[in-house]
FIKOLZA-1660 file (N, C-alpha, C; in steps of 0.1 Angstrom, whole numbers, plus 5000, padded with zeros to 4 digits):
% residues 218
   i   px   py   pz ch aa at
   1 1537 8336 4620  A  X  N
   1 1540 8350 4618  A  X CA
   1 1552 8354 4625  A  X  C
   2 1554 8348 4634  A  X  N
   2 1567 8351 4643  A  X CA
   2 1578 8347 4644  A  X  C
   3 1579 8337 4633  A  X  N
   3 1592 8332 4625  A  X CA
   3 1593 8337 4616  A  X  C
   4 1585 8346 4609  A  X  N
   4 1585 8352 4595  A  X CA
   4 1590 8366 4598  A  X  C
   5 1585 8370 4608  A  X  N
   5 1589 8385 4617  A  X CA
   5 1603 8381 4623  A  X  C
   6 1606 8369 4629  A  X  N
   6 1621 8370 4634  A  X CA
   6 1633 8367 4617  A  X  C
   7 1627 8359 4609  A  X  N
   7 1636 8357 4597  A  X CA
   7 1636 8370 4587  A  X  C
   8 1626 8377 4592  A  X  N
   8 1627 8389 4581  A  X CA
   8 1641 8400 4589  A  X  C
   9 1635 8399 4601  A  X  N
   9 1642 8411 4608  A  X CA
   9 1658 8403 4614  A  X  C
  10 1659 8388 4607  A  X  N
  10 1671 8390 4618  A  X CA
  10 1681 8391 4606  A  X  C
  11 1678 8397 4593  A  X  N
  11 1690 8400 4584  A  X CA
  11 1696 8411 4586  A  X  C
  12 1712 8416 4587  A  X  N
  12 1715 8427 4582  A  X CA
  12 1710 8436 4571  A  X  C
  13 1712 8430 4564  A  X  N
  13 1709 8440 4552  A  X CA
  13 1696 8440 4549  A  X  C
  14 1691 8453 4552  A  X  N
  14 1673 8454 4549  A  X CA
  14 1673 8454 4532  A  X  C
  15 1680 8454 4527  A  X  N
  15 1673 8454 4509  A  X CA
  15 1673 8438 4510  A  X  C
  16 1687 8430 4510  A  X  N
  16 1683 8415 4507  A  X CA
  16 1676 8408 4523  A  X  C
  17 1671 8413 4532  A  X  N
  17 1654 8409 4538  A  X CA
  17 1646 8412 4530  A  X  C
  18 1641 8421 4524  A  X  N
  18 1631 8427 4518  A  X CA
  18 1630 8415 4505  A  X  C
  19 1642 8415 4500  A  X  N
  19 1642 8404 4488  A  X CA
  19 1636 8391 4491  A  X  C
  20 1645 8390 4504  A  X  N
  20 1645 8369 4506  A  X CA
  20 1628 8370 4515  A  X  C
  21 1621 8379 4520  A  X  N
  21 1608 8378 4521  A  X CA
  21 1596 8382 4511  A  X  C
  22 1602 8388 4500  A  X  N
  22 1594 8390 4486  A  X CA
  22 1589 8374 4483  A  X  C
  23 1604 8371 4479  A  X  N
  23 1606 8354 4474  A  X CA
  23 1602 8344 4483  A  X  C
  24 1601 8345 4492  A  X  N
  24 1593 8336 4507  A  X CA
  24 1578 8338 4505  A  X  C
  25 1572 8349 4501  A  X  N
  25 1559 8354 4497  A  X CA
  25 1554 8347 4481  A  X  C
  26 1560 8350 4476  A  X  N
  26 1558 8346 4463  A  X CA
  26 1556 8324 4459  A  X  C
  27 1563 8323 4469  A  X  N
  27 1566 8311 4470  A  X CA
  27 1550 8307 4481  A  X  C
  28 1549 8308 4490  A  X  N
  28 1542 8308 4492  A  X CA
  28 1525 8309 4489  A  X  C
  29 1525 8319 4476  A  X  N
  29 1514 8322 4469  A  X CA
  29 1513 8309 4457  A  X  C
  30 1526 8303 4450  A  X  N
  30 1524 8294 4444  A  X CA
  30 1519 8282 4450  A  X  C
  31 1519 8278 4465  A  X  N
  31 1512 8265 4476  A  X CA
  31 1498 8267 4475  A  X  C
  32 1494 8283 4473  A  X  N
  32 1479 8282 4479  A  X CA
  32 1471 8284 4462  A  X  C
  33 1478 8288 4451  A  X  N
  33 1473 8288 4443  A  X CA
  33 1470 8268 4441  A  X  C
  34 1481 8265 4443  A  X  N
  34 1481 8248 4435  A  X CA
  34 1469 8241 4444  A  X  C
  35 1467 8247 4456  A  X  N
  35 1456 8244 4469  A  X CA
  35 1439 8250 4465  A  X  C
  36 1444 8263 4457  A  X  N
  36 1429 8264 4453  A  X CA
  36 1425 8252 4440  A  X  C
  37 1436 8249 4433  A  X  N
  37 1436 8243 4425  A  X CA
  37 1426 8231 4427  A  X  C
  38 1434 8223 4439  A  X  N
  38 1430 8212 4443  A  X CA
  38 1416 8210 4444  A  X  C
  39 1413 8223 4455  A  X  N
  39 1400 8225 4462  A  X CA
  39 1385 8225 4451  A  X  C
  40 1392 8233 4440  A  X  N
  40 1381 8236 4430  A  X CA
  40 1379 8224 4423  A  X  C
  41 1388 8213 4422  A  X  N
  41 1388 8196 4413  A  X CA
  41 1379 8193 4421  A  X  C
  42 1380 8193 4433  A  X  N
  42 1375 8185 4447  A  X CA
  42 1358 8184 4447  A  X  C
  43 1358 8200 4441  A  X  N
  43 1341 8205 4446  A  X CA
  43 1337 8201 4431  A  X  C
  44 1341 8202 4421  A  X  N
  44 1332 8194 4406  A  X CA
  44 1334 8182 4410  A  X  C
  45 1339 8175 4414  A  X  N
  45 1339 8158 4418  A  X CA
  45 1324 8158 4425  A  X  C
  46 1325 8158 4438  A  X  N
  46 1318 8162 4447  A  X CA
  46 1306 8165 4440  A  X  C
  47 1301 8174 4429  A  X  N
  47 1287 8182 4427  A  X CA
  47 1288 8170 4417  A  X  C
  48 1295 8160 4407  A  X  N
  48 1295 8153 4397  A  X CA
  48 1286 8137 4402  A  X  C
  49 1293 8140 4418  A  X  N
  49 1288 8124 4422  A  X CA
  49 1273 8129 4433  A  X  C
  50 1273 8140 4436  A  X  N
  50 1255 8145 4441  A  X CA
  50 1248 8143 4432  A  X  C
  51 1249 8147 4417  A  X  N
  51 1240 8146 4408  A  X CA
  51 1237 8133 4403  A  X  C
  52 1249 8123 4406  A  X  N
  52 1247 8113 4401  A  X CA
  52 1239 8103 4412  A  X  C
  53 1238 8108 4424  A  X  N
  53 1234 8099 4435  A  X CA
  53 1221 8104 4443  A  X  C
  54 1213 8118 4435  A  X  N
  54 1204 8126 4438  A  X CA
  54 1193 8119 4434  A  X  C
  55 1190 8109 4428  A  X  N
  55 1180 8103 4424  A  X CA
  55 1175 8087 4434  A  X  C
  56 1191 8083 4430  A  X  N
  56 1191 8065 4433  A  X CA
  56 1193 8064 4452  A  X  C
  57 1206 8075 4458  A  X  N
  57 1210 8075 4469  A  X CA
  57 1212 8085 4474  A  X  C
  58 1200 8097 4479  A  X  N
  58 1202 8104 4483  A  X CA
  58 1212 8108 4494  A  X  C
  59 1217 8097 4507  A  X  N
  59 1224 8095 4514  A  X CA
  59 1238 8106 4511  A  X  C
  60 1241 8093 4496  A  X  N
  60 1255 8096 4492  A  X CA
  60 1250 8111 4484  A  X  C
  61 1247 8115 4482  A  X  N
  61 1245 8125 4476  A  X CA
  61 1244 8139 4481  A  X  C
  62 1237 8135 4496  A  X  N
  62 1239 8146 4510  A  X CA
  62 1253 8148 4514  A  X  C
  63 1259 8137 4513  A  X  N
  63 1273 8139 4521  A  X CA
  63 1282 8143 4506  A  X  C
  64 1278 8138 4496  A  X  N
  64 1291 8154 4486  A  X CA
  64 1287 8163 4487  A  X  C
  65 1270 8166 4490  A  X  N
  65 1267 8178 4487  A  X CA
  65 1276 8187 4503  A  X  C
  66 1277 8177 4511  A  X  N
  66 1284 8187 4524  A  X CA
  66 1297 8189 4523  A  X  C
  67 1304 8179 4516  A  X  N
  67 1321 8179 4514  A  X CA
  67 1322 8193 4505  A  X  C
  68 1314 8192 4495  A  X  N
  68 1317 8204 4483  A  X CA
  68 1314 8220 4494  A  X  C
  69 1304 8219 4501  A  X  N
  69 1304 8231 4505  A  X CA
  69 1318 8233 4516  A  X  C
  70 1322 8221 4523  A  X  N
  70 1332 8224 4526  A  X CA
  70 1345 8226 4521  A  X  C
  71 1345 8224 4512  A  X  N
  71 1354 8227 4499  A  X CA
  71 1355 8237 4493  A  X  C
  72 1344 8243 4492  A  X  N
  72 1335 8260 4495  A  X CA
  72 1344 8265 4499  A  X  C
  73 1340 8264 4513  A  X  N
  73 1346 8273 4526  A  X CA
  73 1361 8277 4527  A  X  C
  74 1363 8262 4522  A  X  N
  74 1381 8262 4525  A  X CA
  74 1387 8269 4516  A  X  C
  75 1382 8268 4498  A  X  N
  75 1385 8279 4489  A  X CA
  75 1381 8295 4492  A  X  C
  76 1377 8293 4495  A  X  N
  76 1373 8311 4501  A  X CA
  76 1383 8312 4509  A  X  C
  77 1386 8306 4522  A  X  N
  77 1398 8308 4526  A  X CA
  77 1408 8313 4523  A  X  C
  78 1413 8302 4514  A  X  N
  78 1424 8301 4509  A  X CA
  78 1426 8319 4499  A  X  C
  79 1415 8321 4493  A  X  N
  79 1416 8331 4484  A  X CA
  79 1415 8345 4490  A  X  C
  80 1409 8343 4503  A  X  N
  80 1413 8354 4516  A  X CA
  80 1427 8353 4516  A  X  C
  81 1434 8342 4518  A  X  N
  81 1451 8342 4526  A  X CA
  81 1455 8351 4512  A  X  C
  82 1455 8343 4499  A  X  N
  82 1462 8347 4487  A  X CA
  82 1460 8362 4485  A  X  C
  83 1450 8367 4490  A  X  N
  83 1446 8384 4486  A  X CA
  83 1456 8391 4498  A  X  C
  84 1456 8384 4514  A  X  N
  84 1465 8387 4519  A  X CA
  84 1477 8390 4518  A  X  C
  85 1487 8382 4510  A  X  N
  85 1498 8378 4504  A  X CA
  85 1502 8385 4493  A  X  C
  86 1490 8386 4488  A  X  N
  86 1491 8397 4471  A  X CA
  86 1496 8412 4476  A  X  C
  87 1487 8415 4486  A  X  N
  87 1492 8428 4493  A  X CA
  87 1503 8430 4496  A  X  C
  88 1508 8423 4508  A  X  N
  88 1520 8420 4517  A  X CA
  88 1533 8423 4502  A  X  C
  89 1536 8414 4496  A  X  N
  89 1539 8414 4481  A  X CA
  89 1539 8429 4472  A  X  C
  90 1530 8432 4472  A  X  N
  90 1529 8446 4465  A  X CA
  90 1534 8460 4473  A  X  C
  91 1531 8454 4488  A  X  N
  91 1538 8461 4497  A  X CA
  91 1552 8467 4499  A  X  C
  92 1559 8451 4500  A  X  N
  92 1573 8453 4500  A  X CA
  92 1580 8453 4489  A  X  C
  93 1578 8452 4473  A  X  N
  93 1582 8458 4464  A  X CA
  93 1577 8472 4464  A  X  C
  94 1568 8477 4468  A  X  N
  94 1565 8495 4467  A  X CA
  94 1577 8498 4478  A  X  C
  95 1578 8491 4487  A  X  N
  95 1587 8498 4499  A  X CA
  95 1600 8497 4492  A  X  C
  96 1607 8482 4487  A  X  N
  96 1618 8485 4486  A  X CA
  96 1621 8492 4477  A  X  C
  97 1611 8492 4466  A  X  N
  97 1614 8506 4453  A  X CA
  97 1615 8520 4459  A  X  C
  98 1607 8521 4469  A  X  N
  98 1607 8537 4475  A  X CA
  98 1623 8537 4483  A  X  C
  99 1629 8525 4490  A  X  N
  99 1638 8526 4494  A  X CA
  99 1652 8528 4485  A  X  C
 100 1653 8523 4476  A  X  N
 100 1660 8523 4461  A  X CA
 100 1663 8535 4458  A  X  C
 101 1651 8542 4460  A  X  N
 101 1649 8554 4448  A  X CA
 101 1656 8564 4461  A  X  C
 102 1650 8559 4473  A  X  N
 102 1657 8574 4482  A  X CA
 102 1668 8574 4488  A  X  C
 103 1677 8562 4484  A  X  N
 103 1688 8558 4481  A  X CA
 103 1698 8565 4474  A  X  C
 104 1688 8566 4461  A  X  N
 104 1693 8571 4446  A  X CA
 104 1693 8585 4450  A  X  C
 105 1686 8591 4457  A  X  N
 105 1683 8603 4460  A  X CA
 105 1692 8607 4469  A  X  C
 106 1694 8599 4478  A  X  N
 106 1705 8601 4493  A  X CA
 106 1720 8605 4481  A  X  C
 107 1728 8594 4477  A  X  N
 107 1734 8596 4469  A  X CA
 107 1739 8608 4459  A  X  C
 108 1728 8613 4453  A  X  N
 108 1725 8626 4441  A  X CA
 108 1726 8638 4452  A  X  C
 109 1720 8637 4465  A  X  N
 109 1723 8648 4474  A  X CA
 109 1734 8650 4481  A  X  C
 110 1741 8637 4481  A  X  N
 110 1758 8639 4486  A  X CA
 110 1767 8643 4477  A  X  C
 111 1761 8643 4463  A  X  N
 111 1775 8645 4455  A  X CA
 111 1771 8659 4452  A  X  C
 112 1755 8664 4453  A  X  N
 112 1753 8676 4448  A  X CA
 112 1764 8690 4465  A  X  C
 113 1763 8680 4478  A  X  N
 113 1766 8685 4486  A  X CA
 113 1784 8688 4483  A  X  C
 114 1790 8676 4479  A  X  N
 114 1807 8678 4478  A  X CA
 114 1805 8689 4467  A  X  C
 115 1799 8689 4458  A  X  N
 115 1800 8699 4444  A  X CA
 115 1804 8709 4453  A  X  C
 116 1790 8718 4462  A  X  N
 116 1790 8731 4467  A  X CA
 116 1795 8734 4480  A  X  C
 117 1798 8720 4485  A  X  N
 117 1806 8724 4497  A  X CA
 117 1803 8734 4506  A  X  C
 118 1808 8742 4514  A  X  N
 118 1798 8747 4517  A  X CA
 118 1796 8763 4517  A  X  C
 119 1789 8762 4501  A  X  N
 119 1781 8772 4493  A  X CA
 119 1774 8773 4499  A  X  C
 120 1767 8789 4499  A  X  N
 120 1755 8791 4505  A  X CA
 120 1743 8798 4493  A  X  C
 121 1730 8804 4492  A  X  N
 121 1726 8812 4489  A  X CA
 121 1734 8827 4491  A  X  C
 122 1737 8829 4499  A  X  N
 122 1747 8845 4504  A  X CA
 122 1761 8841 4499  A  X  C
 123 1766 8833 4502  A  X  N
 123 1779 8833 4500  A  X CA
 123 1781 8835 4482  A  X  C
 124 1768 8829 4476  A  X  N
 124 1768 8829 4462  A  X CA
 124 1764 8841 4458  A  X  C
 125 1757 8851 4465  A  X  N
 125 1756 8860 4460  A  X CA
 125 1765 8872 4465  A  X  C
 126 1770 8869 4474  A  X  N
 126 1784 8880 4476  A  X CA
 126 1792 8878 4469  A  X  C
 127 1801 8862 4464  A  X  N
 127 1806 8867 4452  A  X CA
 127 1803 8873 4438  A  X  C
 128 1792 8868 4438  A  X  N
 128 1782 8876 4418  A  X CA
 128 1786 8890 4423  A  X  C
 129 1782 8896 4436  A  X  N
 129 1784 8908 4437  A  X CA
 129 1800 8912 4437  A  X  C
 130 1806 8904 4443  A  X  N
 130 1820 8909 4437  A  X CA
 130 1821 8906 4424  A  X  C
 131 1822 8896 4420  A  X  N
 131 1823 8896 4406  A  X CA
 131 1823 8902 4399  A  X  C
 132 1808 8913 4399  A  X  N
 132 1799 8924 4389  A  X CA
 132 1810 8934 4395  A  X  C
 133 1814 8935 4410  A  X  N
 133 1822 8949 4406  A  X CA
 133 1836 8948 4401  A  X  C
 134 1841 8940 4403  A  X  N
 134 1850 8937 4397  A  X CA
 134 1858 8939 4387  A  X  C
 135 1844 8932 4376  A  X  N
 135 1842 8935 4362  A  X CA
 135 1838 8950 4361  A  X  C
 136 1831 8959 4364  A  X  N
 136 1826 8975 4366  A  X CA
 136 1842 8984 4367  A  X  C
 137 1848 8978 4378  A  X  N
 137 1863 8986 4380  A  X CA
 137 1870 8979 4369  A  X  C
 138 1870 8970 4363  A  X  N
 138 1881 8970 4353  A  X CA
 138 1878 8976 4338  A  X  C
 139 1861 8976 4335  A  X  N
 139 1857 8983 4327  A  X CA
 139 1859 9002 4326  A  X  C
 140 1859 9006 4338  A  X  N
 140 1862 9021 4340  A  X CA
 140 1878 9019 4340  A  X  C
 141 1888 9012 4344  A  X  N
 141 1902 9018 4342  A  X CA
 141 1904 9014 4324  A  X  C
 142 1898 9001 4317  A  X  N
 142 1903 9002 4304  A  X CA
 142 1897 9012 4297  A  X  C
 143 1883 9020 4302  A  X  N
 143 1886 9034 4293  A  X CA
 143 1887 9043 4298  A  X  C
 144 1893 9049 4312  A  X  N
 144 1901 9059 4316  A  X CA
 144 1918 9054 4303  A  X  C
 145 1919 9043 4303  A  X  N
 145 1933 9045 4297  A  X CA
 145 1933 9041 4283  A  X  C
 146 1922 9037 4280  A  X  N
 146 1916 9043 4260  A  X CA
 146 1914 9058 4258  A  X  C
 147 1910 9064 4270  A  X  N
 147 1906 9080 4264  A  X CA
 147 1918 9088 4266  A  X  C
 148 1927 9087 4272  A  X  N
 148 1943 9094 4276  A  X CA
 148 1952 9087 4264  A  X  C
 149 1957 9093 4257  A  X  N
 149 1965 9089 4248  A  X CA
 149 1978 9092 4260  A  X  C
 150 1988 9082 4256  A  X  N
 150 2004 9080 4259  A  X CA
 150 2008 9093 4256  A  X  C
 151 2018 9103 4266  A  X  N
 151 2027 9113 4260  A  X CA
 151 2020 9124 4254  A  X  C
 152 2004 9125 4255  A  X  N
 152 1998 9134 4252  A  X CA
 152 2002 9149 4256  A  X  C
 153 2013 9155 4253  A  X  N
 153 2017 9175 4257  A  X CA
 153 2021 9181 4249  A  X  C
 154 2021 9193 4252  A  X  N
 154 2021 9205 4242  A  X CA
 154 2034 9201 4233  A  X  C
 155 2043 9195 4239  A  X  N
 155 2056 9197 4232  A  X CA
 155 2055 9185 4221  A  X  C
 156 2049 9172 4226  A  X  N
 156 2049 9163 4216  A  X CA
 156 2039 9167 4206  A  X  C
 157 2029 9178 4207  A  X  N
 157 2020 9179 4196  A  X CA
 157 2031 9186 4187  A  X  C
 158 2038 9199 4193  A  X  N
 158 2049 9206 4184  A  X CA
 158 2057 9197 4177  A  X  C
 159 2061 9189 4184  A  X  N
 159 2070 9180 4173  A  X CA
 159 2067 9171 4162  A  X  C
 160 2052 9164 4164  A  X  N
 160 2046 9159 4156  A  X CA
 160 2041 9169 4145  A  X  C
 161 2039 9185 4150  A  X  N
 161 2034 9192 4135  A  X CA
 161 2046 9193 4126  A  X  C
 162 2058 9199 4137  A  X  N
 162 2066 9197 4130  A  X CA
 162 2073 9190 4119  A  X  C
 163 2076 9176 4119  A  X  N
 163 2073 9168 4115  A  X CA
 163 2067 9164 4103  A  X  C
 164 2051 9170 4104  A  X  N
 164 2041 9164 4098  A  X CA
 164 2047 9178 4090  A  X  C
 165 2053 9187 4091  A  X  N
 165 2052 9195 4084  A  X CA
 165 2065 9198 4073  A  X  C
 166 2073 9187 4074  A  X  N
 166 2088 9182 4072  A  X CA
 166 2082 9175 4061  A  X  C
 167 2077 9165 4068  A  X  N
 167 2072 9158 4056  A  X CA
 167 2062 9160 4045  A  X  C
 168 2056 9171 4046  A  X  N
 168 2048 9178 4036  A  X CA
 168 2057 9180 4020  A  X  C
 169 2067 9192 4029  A  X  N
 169 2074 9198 4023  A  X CA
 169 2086 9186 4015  A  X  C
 170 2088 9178 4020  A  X  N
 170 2092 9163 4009  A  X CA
 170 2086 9160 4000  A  X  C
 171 2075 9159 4002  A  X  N
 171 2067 9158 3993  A  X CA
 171 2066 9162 3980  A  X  C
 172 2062 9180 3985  A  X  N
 172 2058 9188 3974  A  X CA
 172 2070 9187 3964  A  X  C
 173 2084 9187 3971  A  X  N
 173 2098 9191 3963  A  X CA
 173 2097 9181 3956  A  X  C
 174 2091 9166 3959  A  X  N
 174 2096 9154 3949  A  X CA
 174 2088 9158 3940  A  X  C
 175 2076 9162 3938  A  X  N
 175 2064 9167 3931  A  X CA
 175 2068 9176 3915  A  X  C
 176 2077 9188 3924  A  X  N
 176 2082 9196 3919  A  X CA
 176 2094 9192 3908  A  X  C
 177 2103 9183 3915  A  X  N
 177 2111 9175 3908  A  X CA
 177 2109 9167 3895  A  X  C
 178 2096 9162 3899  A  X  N
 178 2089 9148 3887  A  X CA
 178 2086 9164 3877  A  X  C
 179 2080 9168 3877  A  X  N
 179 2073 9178 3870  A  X CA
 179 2085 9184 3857  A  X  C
 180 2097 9189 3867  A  X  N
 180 2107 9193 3859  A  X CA
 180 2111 9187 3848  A  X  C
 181 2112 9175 3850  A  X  N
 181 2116 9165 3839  A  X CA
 181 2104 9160 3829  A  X  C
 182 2097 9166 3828  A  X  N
 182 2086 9158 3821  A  X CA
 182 2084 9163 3808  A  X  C
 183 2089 9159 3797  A  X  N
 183 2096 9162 3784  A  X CA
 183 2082 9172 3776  A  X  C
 184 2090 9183 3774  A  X  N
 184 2080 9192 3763  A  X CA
 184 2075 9187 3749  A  X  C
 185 2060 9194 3754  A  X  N
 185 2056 9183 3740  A  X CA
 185 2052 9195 3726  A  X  C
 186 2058 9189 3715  A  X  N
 186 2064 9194 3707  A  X CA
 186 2051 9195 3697  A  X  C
 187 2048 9204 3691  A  X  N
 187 2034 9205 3679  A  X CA
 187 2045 9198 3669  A  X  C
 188 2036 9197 3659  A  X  N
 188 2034 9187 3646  A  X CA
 188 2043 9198 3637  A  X  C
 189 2052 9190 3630  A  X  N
 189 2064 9194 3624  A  X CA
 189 2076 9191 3619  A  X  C
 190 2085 9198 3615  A  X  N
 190 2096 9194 3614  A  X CA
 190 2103 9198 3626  A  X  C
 191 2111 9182 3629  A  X  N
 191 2114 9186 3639  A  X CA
 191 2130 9186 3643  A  X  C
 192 2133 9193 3650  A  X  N
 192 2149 9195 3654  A  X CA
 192 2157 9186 3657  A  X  C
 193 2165 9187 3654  A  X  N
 193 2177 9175 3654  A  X CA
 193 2183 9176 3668  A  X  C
 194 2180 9167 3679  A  X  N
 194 2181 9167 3690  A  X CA
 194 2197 9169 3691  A  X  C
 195 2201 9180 3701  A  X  N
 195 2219 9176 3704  A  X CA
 195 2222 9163 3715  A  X  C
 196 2234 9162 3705  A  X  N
 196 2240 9146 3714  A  X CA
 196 2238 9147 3729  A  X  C
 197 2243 9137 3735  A  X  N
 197 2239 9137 3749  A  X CA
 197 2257 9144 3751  A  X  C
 198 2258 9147 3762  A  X  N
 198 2272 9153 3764  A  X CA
 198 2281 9139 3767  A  X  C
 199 2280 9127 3769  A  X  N
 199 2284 9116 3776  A  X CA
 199 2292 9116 3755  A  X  C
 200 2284 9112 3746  A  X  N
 200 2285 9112 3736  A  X CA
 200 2294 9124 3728  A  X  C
 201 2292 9135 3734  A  X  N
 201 2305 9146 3731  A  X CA
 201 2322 9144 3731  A  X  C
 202 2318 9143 3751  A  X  N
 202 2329 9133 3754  A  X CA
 202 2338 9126 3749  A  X  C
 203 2331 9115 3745  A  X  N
 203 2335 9107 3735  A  X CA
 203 2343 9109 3724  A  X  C
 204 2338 9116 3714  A  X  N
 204 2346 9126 3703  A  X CA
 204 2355 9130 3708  A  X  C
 205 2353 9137 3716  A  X  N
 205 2369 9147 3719  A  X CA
 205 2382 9140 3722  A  X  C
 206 2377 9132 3730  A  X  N
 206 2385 9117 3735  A  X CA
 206 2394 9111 3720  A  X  C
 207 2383 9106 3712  A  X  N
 207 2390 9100 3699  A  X CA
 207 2394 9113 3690  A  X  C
 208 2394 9124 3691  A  X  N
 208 2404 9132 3679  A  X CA
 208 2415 9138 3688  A  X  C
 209 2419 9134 3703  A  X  N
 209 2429 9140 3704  A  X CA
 209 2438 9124 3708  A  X  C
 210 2432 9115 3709  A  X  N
 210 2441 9103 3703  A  X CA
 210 2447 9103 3686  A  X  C
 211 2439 9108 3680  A  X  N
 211 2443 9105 3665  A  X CA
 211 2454 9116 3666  A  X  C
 212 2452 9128 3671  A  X  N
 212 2462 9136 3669  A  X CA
 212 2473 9130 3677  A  X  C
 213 2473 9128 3691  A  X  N
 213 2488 9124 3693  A  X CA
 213 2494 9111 3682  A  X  C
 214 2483 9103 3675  A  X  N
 214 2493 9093 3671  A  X CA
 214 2496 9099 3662  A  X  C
 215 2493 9112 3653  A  X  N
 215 2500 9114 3640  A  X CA
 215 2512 9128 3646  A  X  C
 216 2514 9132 3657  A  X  N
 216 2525 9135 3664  A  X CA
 216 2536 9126 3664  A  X  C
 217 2530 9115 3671  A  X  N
 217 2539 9104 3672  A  X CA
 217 2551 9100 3658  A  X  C
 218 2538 9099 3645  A  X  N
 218 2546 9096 3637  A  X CA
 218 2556 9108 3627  A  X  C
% end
């Protein structure tokens, strides 16, 4: 036990101790299995040659019958050590898994620690609290300066009626304009021989006072 206690404990590394004495255990459970093995051949032998010597040679038959129970004894033993070992075994895989895991755990708390650095409960809630006001004052100045129109005074309103009242009056006149020209409509009849356009008057006058100068000329 005290080579097993100095070879466990004189590794650095407690995971591969924990390993190289799992596999020391394990190994060892394969000796005593192949030992019960033995022991249980031993004692059917033993009960095979009592029965056969229970009649003719009791002698020989007393002394298997004592070897088998000792053979007994020693398998019970043996299956005490192995129940021992089974434990020990189940033991230090639950340990090193629990060690593994709070490992895993150590780890997931260091990185969760660099994340927040050092965040607090308060410190996180003084900023939300800035934050929210933050957001509150920037909400009150964008509609103090949605509800004030730019250049909103008396003079800019005058100039815009003005204006608005400029352009009315454009309006109406083009209105008035279209209207003027919009050809009278004439009832069913005979109808009048429209006069030339004056462009077409023109014209005429133009060609009879050429004809006349050229018969001057001649």
């Amino acid at each position: 036990m005290a080579s097993f206690m100095s070879y466990f404990g004189g590794r650095r590394d407690p995971k591969q101790s924990a390993r190289d004495a799992i596999v020391t255990l394990r190994q060892q459970l394969q000796m005593i299995e192949k030992k019960e093995e033995y022991l249980q051949k031993k004692i059917d032998e033993e009960l095979k040659k009592a029965k056969a010597n229970a009649v003719t040679n009791k002698a020989v038959a007393t002394a298997a019958l004592r070897r088998k129970k000792a053979s007994e004894a020693e398998l019970d033993r043996m299956a005490g050590t192995r129940l021992q070992l089974e434990m020990q075994v189940n033991t230090l895989e639950s340990a090193n898994l629990n060690a593994e895991t709070m490992q895993a755990m150590k780890k997931a708390s260091d990185a969760l620690n660099v994340i927040h650095g050092n965040m607090t409960l308060d410190k996180v809630d003084t900023v939300m609290s800035q934050v929210a006001e933050a957001r509150d004052i920037a909400n009150e100045i964008a509609n103090v300066i949605s509800a004030v129109p730019y250049g909103n005074t008396e003079e800019d309103e005058e100039d815009l009626k003005a204006q608005l009242d400029e352009l009315e009056q454009e309006q109406l006149d083009t209105q008035l304009a279209g209207a003027s020209h919009v050809p009278i409509h004439n009832p069913s009849g005979p109808s009048k021989v429209a006069s030339p356009p004056a462009a077409v008057h023109e014209d005429d006058e133009d060609a009879e006072l050429r004809q006349l100068q050229a018969e001057l000329a001649m």
